[in-house]
C-alpha atoms as one frame of an Amber mdcrd trajectory, in Angstrom:
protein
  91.711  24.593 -11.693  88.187  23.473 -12.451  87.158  25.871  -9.238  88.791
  28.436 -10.500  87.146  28.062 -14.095  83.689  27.574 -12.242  84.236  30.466
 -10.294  85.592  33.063 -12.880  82.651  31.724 -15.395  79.394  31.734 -12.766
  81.345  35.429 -12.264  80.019  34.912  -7.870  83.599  36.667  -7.035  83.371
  40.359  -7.790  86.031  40.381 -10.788  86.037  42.545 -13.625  85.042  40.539
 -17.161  88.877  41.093 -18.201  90.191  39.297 -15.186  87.565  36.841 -16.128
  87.846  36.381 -19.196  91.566  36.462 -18.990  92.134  33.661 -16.276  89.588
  31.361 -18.844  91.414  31.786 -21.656  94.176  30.706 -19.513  92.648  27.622
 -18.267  91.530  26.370 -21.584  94.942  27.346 -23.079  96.774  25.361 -20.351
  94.150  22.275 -20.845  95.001  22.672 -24.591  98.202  22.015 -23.762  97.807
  18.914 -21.356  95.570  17.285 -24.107  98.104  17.737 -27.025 101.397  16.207
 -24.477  99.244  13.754 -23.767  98.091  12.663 -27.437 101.758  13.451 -28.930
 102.984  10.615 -25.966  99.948   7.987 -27.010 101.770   8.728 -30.985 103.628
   5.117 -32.192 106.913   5.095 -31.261 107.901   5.114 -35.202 106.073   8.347
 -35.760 107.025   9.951 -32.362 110.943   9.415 -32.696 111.211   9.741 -35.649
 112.505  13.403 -37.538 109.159  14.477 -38.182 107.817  13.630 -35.019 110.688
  15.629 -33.285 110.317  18.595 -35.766 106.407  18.758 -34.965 107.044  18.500
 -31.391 109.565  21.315 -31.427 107.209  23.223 -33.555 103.815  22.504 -31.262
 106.288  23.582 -28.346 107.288  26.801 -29.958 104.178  27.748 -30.587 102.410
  27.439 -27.579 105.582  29.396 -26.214 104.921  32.363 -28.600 101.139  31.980
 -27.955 101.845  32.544 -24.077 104.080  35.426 -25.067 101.519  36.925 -26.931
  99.107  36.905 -24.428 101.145  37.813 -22.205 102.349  40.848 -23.752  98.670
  41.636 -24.966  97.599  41.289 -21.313 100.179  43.839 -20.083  99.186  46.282
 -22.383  95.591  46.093 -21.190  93.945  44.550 -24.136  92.177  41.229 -25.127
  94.071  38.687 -26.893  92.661  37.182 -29.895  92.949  33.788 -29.638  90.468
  32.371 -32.371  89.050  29.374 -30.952  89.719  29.945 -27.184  88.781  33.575
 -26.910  85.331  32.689 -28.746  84.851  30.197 -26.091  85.894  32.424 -22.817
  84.007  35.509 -23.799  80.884  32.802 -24.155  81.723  31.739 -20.482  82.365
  35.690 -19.203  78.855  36.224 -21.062  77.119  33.708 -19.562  78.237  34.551
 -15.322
């Protein structure tokens, strides 16, 4: 994954800058996901079985679900998905290759 984010942000395969900046947005969505799993399972046990820890994970899950959908559906149709913090960083990266 971290060749494939070099790769697509140097831009030193002959992609377009919507495949680019497509596949980034993907990688930082996907790492965005790792880090919040990985923070929700370092929560206290109190907080993280409890009902509002359940509700937030169901919520958090949901979300990134519809986010994915989104993009997806965005993607199909040929147009960039507005993502606001990710898609500020990946066009930065498309820029820079």
């Amino acid at each position: 994954m971290v060749w494939v984010f070099i790769v697509c942000a140097r831009g030193s395969v002959p992609l377009t800058k919507y495949v680019r900046y497509n596949v980034i947005q993907a990688i930082l969505l996907n790492i965005i996901c790792s880090c919040s799993g990985v923070i929700f399972t370092f929560l206290p046990i109190v907080l993280r079985e409890s009902m509002v820890g359940v509700i937030f994970a169901n919520f958090l899950f949901l979300g990134i679900v519809l986010l994915i959908a989104y993009s997806s559906l965005l993607i199909a149709y040929g147009r960039f998905p507005k993502i606001p913090v990710l898609s500020d960083a990946a066009k930065l990266q498309v820029q820079q290759g």
